[in-house]
C-alpha positions as CSV (number, residue, x, y, z in Angstrom):
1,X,13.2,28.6,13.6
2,X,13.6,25.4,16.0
3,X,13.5,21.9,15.9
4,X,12.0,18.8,17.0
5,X,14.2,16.0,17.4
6,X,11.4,13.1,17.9
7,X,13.6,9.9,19.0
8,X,11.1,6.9,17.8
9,X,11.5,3.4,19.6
10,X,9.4,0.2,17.4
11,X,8.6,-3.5,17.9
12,X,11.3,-5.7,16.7
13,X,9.5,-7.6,14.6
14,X,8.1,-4.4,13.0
15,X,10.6,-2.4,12.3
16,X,10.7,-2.6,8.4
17,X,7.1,-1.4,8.5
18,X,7.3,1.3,10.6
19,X,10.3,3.1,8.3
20,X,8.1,2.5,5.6
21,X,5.3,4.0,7.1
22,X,7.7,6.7,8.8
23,X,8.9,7.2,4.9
24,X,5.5,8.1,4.0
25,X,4.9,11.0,6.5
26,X,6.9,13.6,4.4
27,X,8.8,14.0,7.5
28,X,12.6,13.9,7.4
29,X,13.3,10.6,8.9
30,X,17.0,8.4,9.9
31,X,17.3,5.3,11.2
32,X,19.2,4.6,14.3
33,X,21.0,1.5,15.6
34,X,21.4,2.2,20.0
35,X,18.8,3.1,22.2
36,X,16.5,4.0,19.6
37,X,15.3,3.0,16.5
38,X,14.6,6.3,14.2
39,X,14.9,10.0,14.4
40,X,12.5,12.3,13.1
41,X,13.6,16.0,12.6
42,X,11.1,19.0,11.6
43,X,11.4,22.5,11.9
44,X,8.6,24.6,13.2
45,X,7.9,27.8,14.3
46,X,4.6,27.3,16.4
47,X,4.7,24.0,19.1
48,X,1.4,22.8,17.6
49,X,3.3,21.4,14.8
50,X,5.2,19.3,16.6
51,X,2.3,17.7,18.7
52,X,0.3,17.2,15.2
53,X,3.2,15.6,13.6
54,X,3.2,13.1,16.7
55,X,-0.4,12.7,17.1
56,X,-1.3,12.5,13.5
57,X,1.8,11.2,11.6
58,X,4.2,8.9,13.8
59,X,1.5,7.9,17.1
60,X,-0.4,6.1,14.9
61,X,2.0,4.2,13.4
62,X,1.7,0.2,14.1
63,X,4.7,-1.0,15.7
64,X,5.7,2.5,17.0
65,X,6.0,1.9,21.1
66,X,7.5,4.9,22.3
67,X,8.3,8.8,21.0
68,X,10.9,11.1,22.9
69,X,10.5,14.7,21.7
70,X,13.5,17.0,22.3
71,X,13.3,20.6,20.9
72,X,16.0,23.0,19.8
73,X,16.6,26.7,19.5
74,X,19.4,28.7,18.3
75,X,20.7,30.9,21.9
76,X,22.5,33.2,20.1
């Protein structure tokens, strides 16, 4: 199975609303403190997933300004 590592970037003056609204999505969510402001992490085994989890779940979000989707896979 892989993962999406979805690095989320917010407004400053929204960022209590958007993990709120981040905690709602059923999605397994930490903030950060650096270059970005929250991580998402889901597992999936279709890509499809991923892209509805942004375009449904986090996108919409007011205050979210920028997503950063990294995927990973075990290589063994």
């Amino acid at each position: 199975m892989a993962k999406s590592f979805i690095l989320v970037d917010a407004e400053i003056s929204k960022i209590k609303d958007v993990s709120s609204e981040l905690d709602k999505t059923g999605l397994e969510v930490y903030p950060l403190f650096g270059d970005h402001d929250f991580i998402v992490i889901t597992e999936f085994g279709d890509s499809k997933i991923t892209a509805n989890n942004l375009l449904e779940k986090i996108h919409p979000i007011d205050g979210v300004v920028k997503t950063k989707t990294l995927v990973g896979s075990d290589i063994s």
